[in-house]
C-alpha positions in Angstrom: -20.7 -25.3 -57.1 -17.8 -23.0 -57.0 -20.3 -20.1 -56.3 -21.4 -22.0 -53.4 -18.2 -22.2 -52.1 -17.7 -18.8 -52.1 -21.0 -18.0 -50.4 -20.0 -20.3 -47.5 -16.5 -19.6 -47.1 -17.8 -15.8 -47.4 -20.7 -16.5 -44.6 -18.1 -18.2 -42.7 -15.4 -15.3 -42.8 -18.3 -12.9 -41.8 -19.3 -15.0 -38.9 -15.6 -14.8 -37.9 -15.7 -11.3 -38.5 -18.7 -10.5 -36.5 -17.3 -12.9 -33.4 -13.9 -10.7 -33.8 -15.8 -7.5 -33.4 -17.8 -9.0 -30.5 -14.4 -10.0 -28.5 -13.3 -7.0 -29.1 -15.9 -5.0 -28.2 -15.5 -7.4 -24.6 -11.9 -6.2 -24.2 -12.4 -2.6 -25.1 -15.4 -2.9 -22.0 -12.5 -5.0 -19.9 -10.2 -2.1 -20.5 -12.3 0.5 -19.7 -13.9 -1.2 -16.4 -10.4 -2.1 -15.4 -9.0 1.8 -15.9 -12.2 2.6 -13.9 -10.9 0.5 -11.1 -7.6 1.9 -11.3 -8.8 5.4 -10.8 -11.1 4.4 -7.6 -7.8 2.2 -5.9 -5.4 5.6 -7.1 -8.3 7.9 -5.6 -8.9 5.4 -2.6 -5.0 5.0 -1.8 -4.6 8.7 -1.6 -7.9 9.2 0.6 -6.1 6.8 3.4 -2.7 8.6 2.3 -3.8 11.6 2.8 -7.3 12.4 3.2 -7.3 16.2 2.5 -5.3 15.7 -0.3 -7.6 13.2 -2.6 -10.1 14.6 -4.7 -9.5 18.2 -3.2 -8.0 19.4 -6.4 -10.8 18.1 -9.0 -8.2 16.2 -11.0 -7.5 12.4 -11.2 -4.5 11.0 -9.1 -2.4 10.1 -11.1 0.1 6.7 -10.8 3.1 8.7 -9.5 1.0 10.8 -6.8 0.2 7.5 -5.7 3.6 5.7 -5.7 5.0 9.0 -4.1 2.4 9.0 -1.2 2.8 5.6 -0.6 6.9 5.8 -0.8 6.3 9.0 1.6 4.2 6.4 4.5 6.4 3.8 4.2 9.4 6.2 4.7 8.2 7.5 7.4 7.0 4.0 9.2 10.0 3.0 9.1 11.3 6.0 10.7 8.7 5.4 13.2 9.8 1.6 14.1 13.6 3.1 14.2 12.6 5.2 16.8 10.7 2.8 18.6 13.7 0.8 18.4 15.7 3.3 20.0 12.8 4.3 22.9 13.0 0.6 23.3 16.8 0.5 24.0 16.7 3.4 26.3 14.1 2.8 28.6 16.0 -0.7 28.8 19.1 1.2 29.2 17.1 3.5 31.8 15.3 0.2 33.8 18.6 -1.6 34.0 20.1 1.8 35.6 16.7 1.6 37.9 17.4 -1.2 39.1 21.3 -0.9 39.9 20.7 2.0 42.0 17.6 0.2 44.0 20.2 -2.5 44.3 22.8 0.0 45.5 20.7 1.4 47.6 19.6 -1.8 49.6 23.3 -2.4 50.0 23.7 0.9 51.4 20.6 0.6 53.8 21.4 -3.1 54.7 25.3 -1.4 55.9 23.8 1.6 57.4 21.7 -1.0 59.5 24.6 -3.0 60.7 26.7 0.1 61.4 24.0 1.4 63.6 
């Protein structure tokens, strides 16, 4: 009886084995599809980035590249909505000036009319 124990409790920790190898044969595959992934996004990223850049050396972009790049657009977006800020202000600035002088100037024909 005691043998028989043994047998199932050493069938069952083999099952248990075999299921362990299994899930981690699943992650190992999980890991490397997900690493995959990361490589087309990092490769993908850069290609939008900067298109002669990606792929042009032969090499895998690597996390920082990436990060950089990205850093490097969103720096310069934002200088790019700065200085549509400040277009913004001056052609206000300019229109308001427009419009003073065409007001000026229809006070100065509406008196030139008069004194004539």
């Amino acid at each position: 009886q005691a043998e028989e124990e043994l047998r199932a409790a050493w069938s069952q920790q083999a099952q248990q084995l075999r299921e362990m190898e299994r899930r981690e044969r699943l992650l190992r595959s999980d890991v490397q599809r997900a690493g995959e992934q990361l490589e087309s996004f990092k490769t993908r990223v850069m290609q939008v980035c900067s298109p002669s850049a990606a792929g042009s050396t032969g090499k895998p972009v690597t996390e920082q590249e990436v990060i950089e790049k990205v850093r490097q657009i969103s720096g310069e977006n934002q200088q790019s909505h700065e200085r549509e800020k400040s277009l913004q202000k001056e052609l206000s600035s300019r229109l308001a000036k427009e419009r003073e002088v065409s007001a000026n100037i229809e006070v100065f024909k509406n008196s030139l009319q008069k004194l004539q």
